[in-house]
C-alpha positions, -999 to +999 in steps of 0.1 A: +241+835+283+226+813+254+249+826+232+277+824+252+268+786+259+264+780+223+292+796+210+311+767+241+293+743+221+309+750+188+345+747+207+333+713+221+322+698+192+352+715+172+376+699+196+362+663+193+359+666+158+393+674+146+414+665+178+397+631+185+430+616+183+444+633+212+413+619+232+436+598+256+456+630+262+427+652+273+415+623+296+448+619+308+449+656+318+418+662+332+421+633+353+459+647+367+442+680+373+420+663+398+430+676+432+428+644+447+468+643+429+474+673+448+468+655+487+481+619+473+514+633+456+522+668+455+513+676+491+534+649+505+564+649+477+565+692+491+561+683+528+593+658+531+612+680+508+603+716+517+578+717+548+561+748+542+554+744+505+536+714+517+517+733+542+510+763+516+496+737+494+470+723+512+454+754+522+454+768+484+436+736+472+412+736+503+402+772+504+403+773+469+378+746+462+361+759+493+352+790+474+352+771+442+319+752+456+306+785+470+307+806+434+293+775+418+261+776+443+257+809+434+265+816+398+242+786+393+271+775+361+251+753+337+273+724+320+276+715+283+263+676+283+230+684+304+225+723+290+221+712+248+195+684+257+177+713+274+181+745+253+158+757+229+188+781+219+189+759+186+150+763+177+146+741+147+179+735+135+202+707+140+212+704+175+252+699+175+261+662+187+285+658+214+301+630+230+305+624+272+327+604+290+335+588+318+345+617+332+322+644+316+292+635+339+300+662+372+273+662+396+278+699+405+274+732+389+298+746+360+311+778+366+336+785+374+354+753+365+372+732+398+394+715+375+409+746+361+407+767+394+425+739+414+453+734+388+457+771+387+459+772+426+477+747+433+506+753+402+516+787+409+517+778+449+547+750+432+562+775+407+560+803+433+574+783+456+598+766+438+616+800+419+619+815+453+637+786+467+659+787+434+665+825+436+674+828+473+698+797+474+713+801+436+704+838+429+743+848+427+749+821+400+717+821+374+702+846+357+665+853+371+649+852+335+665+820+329+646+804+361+615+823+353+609+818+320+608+778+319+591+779+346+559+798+340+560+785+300+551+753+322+527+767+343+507+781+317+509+751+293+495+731+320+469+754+324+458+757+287+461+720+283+436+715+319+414+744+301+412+725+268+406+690+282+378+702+303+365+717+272+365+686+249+351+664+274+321+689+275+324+688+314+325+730+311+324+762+284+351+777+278+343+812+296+343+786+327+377+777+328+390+808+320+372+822+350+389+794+371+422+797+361+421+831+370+399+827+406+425+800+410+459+824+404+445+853+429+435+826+458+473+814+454+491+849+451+469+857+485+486+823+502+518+839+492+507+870+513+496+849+546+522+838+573+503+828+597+493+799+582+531+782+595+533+788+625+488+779+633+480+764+659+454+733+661+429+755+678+437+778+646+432+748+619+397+735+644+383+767+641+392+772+599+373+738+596+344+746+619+338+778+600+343+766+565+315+739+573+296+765+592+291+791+563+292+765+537+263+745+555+240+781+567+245+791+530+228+758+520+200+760+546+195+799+545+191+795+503+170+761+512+147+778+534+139+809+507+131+782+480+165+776+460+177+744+458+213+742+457+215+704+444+195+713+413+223+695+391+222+660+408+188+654+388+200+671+350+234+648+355+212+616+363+188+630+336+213+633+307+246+612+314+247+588+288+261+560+312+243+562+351+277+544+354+294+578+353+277+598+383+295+590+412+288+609+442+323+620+449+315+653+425+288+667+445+294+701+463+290+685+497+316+657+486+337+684+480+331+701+516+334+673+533+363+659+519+386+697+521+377+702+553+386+667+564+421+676+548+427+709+566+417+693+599+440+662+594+471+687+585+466+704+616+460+672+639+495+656+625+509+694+630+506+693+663+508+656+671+533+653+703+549+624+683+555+645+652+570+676+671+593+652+685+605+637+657+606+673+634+638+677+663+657+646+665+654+635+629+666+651+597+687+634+568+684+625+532+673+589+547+651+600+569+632+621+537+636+592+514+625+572+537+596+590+547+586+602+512+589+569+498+569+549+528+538+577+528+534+577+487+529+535+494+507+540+524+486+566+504+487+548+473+470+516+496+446+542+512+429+554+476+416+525+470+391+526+496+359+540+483+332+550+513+297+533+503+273+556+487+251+563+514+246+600+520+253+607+558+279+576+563+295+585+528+300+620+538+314+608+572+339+585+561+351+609+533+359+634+559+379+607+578+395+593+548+408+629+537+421+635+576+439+605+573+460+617+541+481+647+560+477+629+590+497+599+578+519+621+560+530+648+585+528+625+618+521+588+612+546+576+585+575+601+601+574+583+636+571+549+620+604+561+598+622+575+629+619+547+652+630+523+627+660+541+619+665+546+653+660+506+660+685+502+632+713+523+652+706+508+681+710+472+669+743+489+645+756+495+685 
């Protein structure tokens, strides 16, 4: 694998070399690839406008970082910033400089890349989505080609420009992303496959979110107990990030866990609140959407700026509540809120 790493080195520095001009751009990207953009915007943007897209996309960004965290824990994926101040791959020659920043300093393992697994994911879910809405409502008048085409140009620019960002700011190789792209495109097509996932019940989303933690949790302990240490990275990122600054403890694989699993558990809870069924059959309406769209993007935008203190257990705790309170706001709070003020409205327009 050292040539493999060191041939990722080469594309690093390359990338930082001649394209340091487009630095802001990479940043830019890899910070939009984030899937915390996928719960604050996309999911709820989907869930006002087209319910199940919504629903589809939270549990392609959930499971897929779920299995995301898994493969890391046990391809054991090295990164570029802490794996050239360790190598001895270069001997006595010149070992290649590269810069880090803010965002290059990932707590977890490398391979295969989050970033690019989650973009993947979570865009073909939209594109998917989107060209099957587009075909079944407009398929007599437009030419399928003419749909499709745009459409996955986009998708796969946005993938090569995630793939490339992740690259230059040496957060992962370049066979990393590639495998998380792809990881991310077959955990997506599968969604496509699954029904059931509509029409779940909350005993249905309790259970997903017990046994995610469940394996996640005996995989740590059963690998603990025979001597591997799954949080090997925690030291080399506090070991070789240039700014301490730059580790925060919302990259670590339990962060990660904690935080998905919160997510699926809030979707279901506001599923199947008696308040929201209610409202999902008296309340429809471009006002009603607007409304709701525009009042849950606020209330979400508000609720990001909390940041649970960095203590292990109550960190973990509160990210897991934090998380259940994005689709929970989204798919039962905000809605009632928006109905019975409408519905105040009509009653004072009598």
């Amino acid at each position: 694998m050292d040539v493999v790493h060191g041939y990722g080195i080469s594309a690093t520095q390359y990338l930082q070399v001649h394209y340091k001009d487009t630095q802001d751009w990479f940043l830019l990207v890899s910070m939009a690839a984030d899937l915390r953009n996928t719960f604050f915007v996309f999911f709820p943007v989907w869930f006002h406008l087209w319910e199940p897209v919504g629903v589809k996309l939270v549990w392609v960004a959930v499971v897929g970082d779920w299995l995301n965290m898994i493969f890391k824990w046990i391809l054991f994926g090295e990164r570029p910033y802490w794996w050239i101040q360790e190598t001895g791959y270069y001997g006595n020659s010149t070992v290649p400089y590269i810069e880090q920043f803010p965002m290059t300093c990932e707590t977890g393992p490398g391979s295969p890349s989050g970033h690019a697994m989650g973009a993947a994911g979570v865009y073909y879910a939209m594109i998917s989505s989107l060209l099957a809405i587009l075909l079944r409502n407009y398929g007599t008048h437009i030419k399928s080609w003419c749909v499709r085409g745009p459409l996955w140009m986009v998708f796969w620019c946005v993938q090569v420009c995630v793939c490339v960002s992740r690259v230059f700011i040496a957060a992962h190789f370049p066979h990393q992303v590639i495998a998380g792209v792809f990881i991310g495109i077959i955990v997506a097509q599968a969604f496509n496959h699954i029904q059931w996932i509509y029409g779940a019940s909350l005993r249905h989303y309790i259970y997903t979110t017990v046994l995610l933690l469940s394996v996640a949790l005996g995989l740590y302990l059963l690998l603990r107990g025979a001597g591997v240490d799954l949080l090997w990275t925690l030291d080399k990122a506090q070991n070789w990030c240039l700014n301490p600054e730059w580790v925060h403890m919302d990259t670590t694989p339990f962060a990660s866990l904690f935080r998905n699993t919160g997510t699926l558990f809030g979707l279901g809870l506001g599923l199947h609140l008696p308040s929201c069924a209610e409202t999902k059959r008296t309340e429809g309406g471009a006002t009603y959407k607007l409304g709701c769209l525009s009042a849950t993007l606020v209330l979400l935008h508000l609720l990001d700026y909390f940041r649970p203190p960095a203590h292990s257990v109550l960190f973990y705790l509160l990210s897991f509540c934090k998380s259940a309170t994005v689709p929970l706001a989204t798919v039962g709070i905000v809605p009632y809120c928006v109905a019975a003020v409408l519905g105040q409205n009509k009653k004072k327009q009598l």
